[in-house]
PAPABA-22372 format. One record per residue (C-alpha): residue number from 1; residue in three letters; x negated, y negated, z negated. Coordinates in pm, 1 decimal. Layout:
<sites>
<NUM, 'Ala', <X, Y, Z>>,
...
</sites>
This chain:
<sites>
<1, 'Unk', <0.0, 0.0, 0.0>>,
<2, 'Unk', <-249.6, -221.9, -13.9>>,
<3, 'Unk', <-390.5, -219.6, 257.4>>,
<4, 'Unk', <-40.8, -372.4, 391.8>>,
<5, 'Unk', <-88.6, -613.3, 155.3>>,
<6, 'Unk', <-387.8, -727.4, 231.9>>,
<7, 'Unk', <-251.4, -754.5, 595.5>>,
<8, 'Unk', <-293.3, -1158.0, 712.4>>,
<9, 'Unk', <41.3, -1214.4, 746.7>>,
<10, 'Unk', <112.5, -1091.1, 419.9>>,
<11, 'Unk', <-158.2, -1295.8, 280.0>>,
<12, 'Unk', <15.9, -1579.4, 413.9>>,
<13, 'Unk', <330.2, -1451.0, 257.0>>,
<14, 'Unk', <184.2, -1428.1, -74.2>>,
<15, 'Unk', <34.3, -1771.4, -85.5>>,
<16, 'Unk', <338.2, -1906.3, 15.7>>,
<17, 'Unk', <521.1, -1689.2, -304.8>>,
<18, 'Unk', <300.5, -1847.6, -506.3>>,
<19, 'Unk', <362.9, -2208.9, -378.0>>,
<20, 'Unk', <748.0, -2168.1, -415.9>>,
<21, 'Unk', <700.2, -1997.6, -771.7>>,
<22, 'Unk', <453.6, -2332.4, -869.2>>,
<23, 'Unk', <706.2, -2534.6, -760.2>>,
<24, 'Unk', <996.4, -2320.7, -966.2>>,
<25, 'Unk', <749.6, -2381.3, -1281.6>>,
<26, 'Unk', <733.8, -2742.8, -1234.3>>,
<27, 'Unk', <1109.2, -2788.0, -1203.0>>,
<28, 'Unk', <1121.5, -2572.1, -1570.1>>,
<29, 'Unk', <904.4, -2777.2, -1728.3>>,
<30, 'Unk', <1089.3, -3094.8, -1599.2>>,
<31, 'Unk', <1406.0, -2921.0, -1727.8>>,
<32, 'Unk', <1234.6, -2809.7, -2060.7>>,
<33, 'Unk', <1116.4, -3174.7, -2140.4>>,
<34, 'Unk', <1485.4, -3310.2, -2078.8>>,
<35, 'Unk', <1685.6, -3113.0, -2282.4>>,
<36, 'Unk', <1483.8, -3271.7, -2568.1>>,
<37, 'Unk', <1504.0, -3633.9, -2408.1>>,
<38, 'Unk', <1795.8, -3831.3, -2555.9>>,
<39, 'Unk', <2046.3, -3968.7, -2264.7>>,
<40, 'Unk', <2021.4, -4316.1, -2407.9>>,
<41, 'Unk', <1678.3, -4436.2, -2551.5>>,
<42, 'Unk', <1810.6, -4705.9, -2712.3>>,
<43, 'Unk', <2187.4, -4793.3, -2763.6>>,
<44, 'Unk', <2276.8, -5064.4, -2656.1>>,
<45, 'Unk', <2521.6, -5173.8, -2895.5>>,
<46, 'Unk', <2240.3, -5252.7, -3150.2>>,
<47, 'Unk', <2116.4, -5497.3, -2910.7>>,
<48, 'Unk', <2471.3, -5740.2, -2874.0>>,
<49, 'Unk', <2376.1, -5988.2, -3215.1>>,
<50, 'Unk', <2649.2, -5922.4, -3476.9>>,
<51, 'Unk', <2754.0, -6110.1, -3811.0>>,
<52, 'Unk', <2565.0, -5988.9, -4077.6>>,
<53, 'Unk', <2812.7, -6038.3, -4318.2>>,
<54, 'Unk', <3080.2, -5863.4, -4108.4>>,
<55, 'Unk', <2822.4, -5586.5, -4025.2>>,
<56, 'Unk', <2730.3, -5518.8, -4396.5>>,
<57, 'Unk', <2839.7, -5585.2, -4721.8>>,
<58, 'Unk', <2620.2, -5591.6, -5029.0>>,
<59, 'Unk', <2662.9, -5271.3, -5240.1>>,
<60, 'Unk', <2764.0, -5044.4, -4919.3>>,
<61, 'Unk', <2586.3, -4786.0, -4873.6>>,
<62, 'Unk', <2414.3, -4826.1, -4584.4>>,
<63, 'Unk', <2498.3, -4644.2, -4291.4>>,
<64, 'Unk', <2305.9, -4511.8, -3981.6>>,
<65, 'Unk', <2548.8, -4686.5, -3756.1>>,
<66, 'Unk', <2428.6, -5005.0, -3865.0>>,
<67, 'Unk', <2033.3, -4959.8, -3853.3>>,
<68, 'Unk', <1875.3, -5165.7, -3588.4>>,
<69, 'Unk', <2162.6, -5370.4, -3545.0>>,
<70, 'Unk', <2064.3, -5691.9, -3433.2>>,
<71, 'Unk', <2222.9, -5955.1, -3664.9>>,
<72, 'Unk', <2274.2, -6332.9, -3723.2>>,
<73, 'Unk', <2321.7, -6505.5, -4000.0>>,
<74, 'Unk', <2323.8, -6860.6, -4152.2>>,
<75, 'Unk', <2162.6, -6932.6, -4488.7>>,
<76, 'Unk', <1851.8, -7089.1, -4686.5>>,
<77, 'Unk', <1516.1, -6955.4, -4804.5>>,
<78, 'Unk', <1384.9, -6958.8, -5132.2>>,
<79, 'Unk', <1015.1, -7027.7, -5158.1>>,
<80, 'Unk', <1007.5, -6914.8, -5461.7>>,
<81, 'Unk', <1115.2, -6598.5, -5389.0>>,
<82, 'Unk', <822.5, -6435.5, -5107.3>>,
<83, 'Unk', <611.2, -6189.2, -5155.9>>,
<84, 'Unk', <337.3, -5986.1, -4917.5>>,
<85, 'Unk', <344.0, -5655.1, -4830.2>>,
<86, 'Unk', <10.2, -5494.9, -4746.1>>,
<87, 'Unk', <-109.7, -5241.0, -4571.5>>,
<88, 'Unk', <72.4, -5388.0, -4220.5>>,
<89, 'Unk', <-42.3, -5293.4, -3892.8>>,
<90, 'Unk', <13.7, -5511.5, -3559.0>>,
<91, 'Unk', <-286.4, -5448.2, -3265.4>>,
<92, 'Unk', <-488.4, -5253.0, -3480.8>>,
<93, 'Unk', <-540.1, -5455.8, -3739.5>>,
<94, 'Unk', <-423.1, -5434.4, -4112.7>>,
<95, 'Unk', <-252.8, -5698.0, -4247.4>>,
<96, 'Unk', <29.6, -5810.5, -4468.5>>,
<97, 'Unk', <410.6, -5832.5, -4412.0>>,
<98, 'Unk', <545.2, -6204.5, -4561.9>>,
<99, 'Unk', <873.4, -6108.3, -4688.2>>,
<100, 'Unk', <1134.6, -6397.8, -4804.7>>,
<101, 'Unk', <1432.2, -6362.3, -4998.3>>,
<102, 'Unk', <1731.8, -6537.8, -4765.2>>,
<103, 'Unk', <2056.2, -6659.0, -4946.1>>,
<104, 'Unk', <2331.1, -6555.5, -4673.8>>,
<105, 'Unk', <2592.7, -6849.7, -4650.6>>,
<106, 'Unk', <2965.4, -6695.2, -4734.5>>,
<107, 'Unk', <2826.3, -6360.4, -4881.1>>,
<108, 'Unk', <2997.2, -6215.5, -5183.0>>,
<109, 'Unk', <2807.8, -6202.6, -5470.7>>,
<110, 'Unk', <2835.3, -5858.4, -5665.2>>,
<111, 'Unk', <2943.5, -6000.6, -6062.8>>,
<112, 'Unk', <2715.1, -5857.9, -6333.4>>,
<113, 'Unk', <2455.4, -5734.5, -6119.9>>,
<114, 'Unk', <2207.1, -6053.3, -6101.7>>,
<115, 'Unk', <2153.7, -6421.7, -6250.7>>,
<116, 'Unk', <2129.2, -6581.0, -5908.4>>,
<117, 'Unk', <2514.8, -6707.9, -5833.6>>,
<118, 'Unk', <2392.8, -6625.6, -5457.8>>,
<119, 'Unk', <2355.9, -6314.1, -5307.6>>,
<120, 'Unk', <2016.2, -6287.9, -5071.3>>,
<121, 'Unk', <1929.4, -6024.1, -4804.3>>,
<122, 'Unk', <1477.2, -6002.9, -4769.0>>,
<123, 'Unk', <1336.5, -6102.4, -4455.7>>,
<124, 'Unk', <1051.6, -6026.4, -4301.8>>,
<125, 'Unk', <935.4, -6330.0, -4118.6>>,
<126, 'Unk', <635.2, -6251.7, -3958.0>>,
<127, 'Unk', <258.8, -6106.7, -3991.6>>,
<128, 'Unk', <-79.1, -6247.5, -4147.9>>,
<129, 'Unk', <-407.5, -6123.6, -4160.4>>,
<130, 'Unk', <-550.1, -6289.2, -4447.9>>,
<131, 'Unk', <-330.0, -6388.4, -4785.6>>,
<132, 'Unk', <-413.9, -6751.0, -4778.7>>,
<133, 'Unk', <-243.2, -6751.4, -4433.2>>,
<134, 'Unk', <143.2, -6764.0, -4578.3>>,
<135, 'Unk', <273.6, -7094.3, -4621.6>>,
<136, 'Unk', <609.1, -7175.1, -4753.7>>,
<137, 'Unk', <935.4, -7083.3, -4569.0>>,
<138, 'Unk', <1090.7, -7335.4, -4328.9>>,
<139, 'Unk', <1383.3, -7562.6, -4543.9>>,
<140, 'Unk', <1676.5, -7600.3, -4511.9>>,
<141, 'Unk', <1989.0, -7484.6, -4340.9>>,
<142, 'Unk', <1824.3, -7212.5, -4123.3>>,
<143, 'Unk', <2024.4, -6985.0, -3857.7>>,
<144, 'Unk', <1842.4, -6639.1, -3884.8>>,
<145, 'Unk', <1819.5, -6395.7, -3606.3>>,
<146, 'Unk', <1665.9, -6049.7, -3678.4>>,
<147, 'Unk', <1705.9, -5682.9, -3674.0>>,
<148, 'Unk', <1852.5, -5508.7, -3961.6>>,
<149, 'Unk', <1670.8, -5211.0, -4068.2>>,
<150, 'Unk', <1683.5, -4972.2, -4376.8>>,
<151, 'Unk', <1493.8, -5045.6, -4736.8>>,
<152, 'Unk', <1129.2, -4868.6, -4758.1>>,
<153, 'Unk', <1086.1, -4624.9, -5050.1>>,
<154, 'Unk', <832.1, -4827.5, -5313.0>>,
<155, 'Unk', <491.4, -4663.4, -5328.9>>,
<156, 'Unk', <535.5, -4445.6, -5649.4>>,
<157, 'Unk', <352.4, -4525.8, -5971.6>>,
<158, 'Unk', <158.9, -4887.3, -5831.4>>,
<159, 'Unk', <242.1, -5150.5, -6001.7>>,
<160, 'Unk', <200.0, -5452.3, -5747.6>>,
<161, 'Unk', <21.1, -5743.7, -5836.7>>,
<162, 'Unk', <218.0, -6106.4, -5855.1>>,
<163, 'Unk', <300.3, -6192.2, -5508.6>>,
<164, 'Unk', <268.9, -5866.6, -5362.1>>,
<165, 'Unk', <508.4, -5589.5, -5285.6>>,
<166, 'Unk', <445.8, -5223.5, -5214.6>>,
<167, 'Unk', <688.6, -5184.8, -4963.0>>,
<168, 'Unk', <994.6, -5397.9, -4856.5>>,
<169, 'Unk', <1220.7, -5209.6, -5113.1>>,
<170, 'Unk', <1542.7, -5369.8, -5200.3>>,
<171, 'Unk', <1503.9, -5154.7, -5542.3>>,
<172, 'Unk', <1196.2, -5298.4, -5592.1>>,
<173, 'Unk', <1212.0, -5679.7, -5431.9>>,
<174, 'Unk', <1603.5, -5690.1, -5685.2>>,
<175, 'Unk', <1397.6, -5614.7, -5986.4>>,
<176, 'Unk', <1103.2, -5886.7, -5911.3>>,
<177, 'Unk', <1394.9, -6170.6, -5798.5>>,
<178, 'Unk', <1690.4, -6076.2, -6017.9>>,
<179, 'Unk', <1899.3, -6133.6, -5713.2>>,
<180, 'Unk', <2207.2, -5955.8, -5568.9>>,
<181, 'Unk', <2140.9, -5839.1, -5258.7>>,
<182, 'Unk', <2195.4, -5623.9, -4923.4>>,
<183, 'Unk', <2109.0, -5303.6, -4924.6>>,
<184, 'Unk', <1904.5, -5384.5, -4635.0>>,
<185, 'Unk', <1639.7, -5621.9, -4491.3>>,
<186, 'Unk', <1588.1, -5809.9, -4197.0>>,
<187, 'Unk', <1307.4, -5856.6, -3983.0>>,
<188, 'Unk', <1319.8, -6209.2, -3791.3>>,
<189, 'Unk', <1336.2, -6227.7, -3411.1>>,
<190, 'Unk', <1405.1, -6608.8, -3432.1>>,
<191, 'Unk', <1499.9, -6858.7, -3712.9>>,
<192, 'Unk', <1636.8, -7247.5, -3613.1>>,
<193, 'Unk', <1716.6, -7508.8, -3815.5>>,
<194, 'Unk', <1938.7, -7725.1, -3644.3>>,
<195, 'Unk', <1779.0, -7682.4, -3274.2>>,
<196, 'Unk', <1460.8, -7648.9, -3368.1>>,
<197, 'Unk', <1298.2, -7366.3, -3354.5>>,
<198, 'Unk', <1120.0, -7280.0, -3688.4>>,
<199, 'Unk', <1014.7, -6930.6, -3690.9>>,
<200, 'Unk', <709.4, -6701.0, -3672.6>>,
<201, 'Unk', <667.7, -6761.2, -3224.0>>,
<202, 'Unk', <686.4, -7136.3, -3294.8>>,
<203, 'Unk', <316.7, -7208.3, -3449.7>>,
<204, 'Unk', <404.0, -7153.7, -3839.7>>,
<205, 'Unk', <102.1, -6947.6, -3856.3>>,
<206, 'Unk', <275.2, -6623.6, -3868.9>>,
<207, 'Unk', <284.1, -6378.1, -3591.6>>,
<208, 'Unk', <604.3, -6258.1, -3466.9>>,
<209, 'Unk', <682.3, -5866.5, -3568.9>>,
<210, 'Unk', <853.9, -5757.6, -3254.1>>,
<211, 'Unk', <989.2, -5453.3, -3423.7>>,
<212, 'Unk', <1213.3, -5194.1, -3178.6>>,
<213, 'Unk', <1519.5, -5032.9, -3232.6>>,
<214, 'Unk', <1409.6, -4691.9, -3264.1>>,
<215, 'Unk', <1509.5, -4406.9, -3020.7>>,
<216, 'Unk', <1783.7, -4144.9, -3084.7>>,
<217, 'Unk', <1694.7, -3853.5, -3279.8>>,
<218, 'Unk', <1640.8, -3590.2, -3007.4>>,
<219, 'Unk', <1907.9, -3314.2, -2974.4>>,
<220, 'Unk', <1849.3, -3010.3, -2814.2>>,
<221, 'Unk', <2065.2, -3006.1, -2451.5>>,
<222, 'Unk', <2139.1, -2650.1, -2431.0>>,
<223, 'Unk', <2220.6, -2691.8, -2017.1>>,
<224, 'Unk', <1875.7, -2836.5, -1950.5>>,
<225, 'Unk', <1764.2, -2536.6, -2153.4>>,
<226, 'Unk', <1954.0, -2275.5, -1953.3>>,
<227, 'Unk', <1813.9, -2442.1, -1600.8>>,
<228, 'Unk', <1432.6, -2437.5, -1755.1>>,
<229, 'Unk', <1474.5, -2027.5, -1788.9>>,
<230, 'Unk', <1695.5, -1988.4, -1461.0>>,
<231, 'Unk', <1390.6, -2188.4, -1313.4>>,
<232, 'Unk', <1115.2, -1937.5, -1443.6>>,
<233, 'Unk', <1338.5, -1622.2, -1298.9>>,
<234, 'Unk', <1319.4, -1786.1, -955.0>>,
<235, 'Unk', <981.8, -1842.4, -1006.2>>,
<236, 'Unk', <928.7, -1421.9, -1079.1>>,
<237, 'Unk', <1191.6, -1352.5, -839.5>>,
<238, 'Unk', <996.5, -1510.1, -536.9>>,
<239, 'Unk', <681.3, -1315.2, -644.4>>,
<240, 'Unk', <914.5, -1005.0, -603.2>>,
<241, 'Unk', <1029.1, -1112.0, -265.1>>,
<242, 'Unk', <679.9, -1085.2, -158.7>>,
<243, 'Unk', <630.9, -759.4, -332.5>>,
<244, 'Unk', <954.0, -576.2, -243.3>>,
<245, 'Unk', <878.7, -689.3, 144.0>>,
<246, 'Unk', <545.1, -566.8, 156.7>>,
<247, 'Unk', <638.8, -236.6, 10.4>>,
<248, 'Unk', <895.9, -196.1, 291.6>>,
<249, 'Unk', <667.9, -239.4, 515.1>>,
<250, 'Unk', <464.5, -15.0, 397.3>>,
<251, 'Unk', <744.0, 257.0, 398.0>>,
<252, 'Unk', <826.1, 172.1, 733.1>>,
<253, 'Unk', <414.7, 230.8, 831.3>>,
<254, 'Unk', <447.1, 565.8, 672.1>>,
<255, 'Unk', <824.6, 669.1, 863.4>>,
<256, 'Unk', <613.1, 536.9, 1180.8>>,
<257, 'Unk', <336.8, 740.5, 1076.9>>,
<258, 'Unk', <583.6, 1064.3, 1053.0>>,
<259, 'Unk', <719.4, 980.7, 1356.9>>,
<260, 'Unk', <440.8, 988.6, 1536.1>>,
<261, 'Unk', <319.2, 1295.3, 1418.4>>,
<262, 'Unk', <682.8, 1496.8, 1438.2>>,
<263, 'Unk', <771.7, 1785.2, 1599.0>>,
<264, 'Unk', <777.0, 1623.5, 1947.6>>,
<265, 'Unk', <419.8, 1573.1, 1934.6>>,
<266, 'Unk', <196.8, 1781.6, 2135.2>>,
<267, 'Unk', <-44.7, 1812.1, 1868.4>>,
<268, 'Unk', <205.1, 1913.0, 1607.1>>,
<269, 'Unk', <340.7, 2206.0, 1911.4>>,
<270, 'Unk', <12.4, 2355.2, 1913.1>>,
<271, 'Unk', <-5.8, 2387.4, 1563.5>>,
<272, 'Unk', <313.5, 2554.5, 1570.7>>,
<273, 'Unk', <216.2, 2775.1, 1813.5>>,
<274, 'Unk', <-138.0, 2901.9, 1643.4>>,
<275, 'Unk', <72.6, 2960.5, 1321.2>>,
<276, 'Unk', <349.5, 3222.8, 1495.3>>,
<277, 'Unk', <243.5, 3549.1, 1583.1>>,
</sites>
């Protein structure tokens, strides 16, 4: 049999197998890798600005549904009130987070739960490399444009020093301001007061976060899946095209073979001949 296979034109047969099964292969992986992909990388309902206070309330719990919502929201900074993360990364270099507290105009304010008569949400406003680099917030009336993302866990058993933060924890950031607040914080895209811009892009010697929504959690699509296997079979099943052809071939070489040699040869008559007697 093999030395049908190793016939040209089924040399040329199997190279060409091969070239259809590659191609199979590539169209499972392709399948494979999008029956992890999410349909939607980012939805776009997070990106259409929202009320803050209509989004969230302080003392929900906060739900997935409203994490990277982009938000607006109308309030005042208290300088006295801003601490520094550290440990922040932005183009490869480690810096600090300056986080504000923001009291949010119209927000109810949860009774018993802090001294301040105002309830606050924290806002990241931008990036620094060095400490002496924060300044104070901008004053006054400010309309605050951000993403709303979920409180970081506090680094466990640190104490931070005055000023500082381990993380932008609304746990943590409540019991440092005595504040009620959101169970959330915000990081700024754009703050104005009035028309005037007054946020980290317009030269208050912060640097802007630009932080993403994040993607989807990837689900597993089950009819991607199915086509990344069905792929692979074709892939076999043209290698046993090849095969299966060759071997007829072969079968038919032998049937031509016993053909030739049957009883209506001349050769196989005298053979018949010498054996009767």
């Amino acid at each position: 049999m093999w030395k049908t296979a190793l016939q040209p034109r089924w040399i040329a047969g199997l190279v060409f197998a091969i070239a259809v099964s590659g191609v199979f292969v590539l169209l499972s992986q392709w399948q494979f890798g999008r029956s992890t992909q999410p349909e939607v990388p980012v939805n776009p309902a997070t990106e259409q600005v929202k009320s803050l206070t209509e989004t969230l309330q302080p003392g929900d719990f906060f739900r997935a549904s409203a994490a990277d919502q982009m938000v607006t929201a109308s309030g005042s900074y208290d300088p006295a009130r801003q601490v520094l993360v550290p440990g922040r990364l932005k183009d490869g270099k480690t810096g600090y987070w300056v986080v504000t507290a923001f009291a949010v105009t119209d927000a109810p304010v949860l009774k018993g739960v802090a001294a301040s008569p105002k309830t606050y949400i924290p806002v990241a406003r931008g990036w620094i490399a060095e400490p002496a680099d924060a300044g104070a917030p901008p004053s006054g009336i400010i309309r605050l444009t951000g993403r709303l993302l979920p409180s970081e866990a506090p680094v466990p058993n640190t104490a931070p020093e005055p000023g500082r933060a381990t993380a932008v924890s609304v746990a943590e950031l409540i019991n440092a301001w005595n504040v009620s607040s959101y169970p959330a914080f915000v990081s700024a895209t754009a703050e104005k007061a009035g028309t005037a811009d007054v946020g980290a892009a317009a030269g208050s010697g912060l640097e802007p976060l630009s932080i993403a929504a994040q993607p989807p959690a990837a689900k597993v699509n089950w009819l991607n899946l199915f086509y990344s296997v069905e792929w692979i079979v074709f892939a076999g099943f043209a290698l046993f095209i090849w095969w299966r052809l060759v071997k007829d071939d072969y079968r038919r070489s032998l049937e031509d073979a016993e053909d030739h040699d049957g009883p209506e040869h001349p050769q196989h008559n005298e053979i018949q001949q010498k054996v009767q007697p």
